[in-house]
C-alpha positions as CSV (number, residue, x, y, z in Angstrom):
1,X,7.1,-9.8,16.5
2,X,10.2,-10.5,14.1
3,X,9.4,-9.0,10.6
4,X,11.6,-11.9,9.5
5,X,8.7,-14.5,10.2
6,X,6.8,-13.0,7.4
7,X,6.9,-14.9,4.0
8,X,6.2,-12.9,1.1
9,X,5.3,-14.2,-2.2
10,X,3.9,-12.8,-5.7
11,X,-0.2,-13.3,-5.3
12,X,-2.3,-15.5,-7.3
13,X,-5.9,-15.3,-8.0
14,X,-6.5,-18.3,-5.4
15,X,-5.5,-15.2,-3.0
16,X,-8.5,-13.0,-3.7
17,X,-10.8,-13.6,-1.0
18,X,-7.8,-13.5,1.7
19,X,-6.5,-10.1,-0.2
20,X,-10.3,-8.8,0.4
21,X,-10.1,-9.7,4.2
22,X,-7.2,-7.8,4.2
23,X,-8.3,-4.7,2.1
24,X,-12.2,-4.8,4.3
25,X,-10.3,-4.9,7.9
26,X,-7.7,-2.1,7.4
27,X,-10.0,0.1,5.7
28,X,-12.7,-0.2,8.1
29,X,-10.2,0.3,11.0
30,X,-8.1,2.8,9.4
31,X,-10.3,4.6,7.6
32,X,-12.5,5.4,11.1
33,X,-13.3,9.0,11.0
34,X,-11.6,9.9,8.1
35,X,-14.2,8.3,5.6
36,X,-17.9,8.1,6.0
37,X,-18.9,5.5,8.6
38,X,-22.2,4.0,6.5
39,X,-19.7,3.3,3.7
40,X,-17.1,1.3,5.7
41,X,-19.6,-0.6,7.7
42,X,-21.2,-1.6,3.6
43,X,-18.1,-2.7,3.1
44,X,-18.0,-6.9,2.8
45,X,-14.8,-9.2,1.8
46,X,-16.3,-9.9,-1.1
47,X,-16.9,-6.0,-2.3
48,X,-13.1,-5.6,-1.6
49,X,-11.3,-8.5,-3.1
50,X,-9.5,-7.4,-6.3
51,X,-12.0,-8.8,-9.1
52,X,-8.5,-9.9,-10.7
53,X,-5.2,-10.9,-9.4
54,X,-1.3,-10.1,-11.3
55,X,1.0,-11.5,-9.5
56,X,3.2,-9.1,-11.7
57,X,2.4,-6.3,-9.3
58,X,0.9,-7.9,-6.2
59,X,3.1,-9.6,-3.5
60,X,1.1,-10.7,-0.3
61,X,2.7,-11.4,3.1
62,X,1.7,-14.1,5.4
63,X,2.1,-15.2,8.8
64,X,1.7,-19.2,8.7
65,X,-1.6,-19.8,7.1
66,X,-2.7,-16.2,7.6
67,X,-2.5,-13.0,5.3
68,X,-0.9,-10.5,7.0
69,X,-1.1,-7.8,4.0
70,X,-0.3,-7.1,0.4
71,X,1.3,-4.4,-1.7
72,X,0.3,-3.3,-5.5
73,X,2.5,-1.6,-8.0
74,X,4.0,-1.0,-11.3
75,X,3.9,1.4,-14.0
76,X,2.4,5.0,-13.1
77,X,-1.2,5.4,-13.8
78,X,-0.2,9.2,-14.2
79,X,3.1,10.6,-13.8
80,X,4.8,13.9,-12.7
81,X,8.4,12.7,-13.6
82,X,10.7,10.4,-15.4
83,X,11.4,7.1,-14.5
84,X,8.4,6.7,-11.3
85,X,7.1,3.6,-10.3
86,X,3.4,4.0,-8.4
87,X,2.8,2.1,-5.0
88,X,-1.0,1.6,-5.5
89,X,-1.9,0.0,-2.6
90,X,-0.1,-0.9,0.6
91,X,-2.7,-2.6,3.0
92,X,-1.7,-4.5,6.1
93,X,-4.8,-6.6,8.4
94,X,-4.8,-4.3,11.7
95,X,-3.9,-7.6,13.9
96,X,-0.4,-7.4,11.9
97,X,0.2,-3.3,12.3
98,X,3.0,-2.7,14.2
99,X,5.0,-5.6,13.1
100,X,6.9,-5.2,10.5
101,X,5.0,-6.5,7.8
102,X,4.1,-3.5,6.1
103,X,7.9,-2.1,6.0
104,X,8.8,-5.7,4.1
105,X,6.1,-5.1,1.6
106,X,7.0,-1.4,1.2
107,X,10.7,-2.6,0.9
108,X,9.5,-5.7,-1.9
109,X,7.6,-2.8,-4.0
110,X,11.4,-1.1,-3.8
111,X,13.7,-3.8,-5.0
112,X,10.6,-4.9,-8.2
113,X,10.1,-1.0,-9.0
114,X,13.9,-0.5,-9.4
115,X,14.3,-3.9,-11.7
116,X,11.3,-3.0,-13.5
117,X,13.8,0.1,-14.7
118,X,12.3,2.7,-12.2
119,X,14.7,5.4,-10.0
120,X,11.6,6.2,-8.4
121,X,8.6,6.3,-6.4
122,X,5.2,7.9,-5.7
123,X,2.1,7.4,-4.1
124,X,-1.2,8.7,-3.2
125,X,-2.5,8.5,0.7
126,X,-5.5,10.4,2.5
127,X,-4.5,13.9,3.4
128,X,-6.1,12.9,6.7
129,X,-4.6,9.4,7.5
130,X,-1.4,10.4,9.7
131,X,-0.3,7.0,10.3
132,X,-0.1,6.0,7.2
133,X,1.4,9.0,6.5
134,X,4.1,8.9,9.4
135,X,4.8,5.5,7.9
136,X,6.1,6.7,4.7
137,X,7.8,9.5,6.0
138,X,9.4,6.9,8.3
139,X,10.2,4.8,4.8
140,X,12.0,8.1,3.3
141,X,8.9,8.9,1.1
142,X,8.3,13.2,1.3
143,X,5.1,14.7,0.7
144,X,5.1,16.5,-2.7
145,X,2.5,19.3,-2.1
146,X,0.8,17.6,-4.8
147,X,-3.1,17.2,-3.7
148,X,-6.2,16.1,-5.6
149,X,-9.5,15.2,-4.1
150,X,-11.4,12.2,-4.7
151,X,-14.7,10.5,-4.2
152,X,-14.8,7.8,-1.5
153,X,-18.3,6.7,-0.1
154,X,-20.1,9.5,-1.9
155,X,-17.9,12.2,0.0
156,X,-15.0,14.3,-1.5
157,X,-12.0,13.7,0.3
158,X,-8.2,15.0,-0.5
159,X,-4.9,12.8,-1.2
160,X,-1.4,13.8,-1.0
161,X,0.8,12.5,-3.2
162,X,4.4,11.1,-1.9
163,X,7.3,10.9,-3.6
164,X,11.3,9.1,-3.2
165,X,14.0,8.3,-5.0
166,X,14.7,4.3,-5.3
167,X,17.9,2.4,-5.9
168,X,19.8,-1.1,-5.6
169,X,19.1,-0.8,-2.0
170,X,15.8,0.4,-1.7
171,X,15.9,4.3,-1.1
172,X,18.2,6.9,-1.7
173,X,17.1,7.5,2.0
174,X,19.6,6.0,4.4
175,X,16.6,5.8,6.5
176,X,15.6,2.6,4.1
């Protein structure tokens, strides 16, 4: 499918309980075997819809009538370095993986970190989740090193944190 087809556009809190279809299918796809299966089957589109929408930091892709997947960013909730934007969330609906869509939401978080004033870019992924992890290597993202575990479903699990520099044109990467 043509990445092109995808429209993207900031989200609005009439999104929510698309953004939560979106957030419960990838999780409880991608998530298989990495995090606890009782939690993912618990989880429900209304336990993962975003109990508030910023259109500030959200932009949602869609496909026609249909969400395809959303990206959150913005200011670092913690920060190693100068000047780094965080990609908080990057979640694409598994019928849409493969397609382009998330590489023009990764790509939109890009261009609205750098004119928010930031050179660049980290963010946090399961140790164990190779694709996504292949993904933002593919992007031009490296892995820092950096780990720190975290509570998901009642188990301790680790995340890596990745890191790139951003400009004008996306990355610093050619591969951007």
């Amino acid at each position: 499918m043509n990445k092109s087809k995808y429209i993207l556009r900031p989200a609005g809190e009439g999104d929510r309980e698309a953004m939560g279809k979106v957030y419960c299918a990838s999780w409880k796809k991608g998530y298989r075997g990495i995090l606890p299966a009782a939690y993912l089957e618990s989880l429900t589109i209304e336990i993962c819809a975003p109990k508030r929408v910023n259109g500030k930091n959200n932009v949602v892709a869609f496909l026609g009538d249909e969400m395809a997947g959303l990206v959150n960013f913005g200011p670092p909730r913690e920060s190693l370095a100068a000047g780094e934007g965080e990609i908080r969330a990057i979640y694409v609906h598994p019928a849409h993986w493969g397609k382009g869509a998330a590489e023009i939401l990764f790509r939109s978080a890009l261009k609205n970190l750098y004119m928010a004033g930031y050179n660049s870019v980290y963010l946090w992924v399961l140790k164990e989740n190779g694709r996504a992890r292949r993904f933002y290597e593919k992007m031009g993202l490296q892995a820092s090193g950096v780990l720190r575990t975290v509570q998901i479903g009642g188990e301790d699990t680790e995340e890596i944190r990745y890191i790139g520099r951003i400009s004008e044109n996306g990355s610093e990467n050619k591969r951007i």
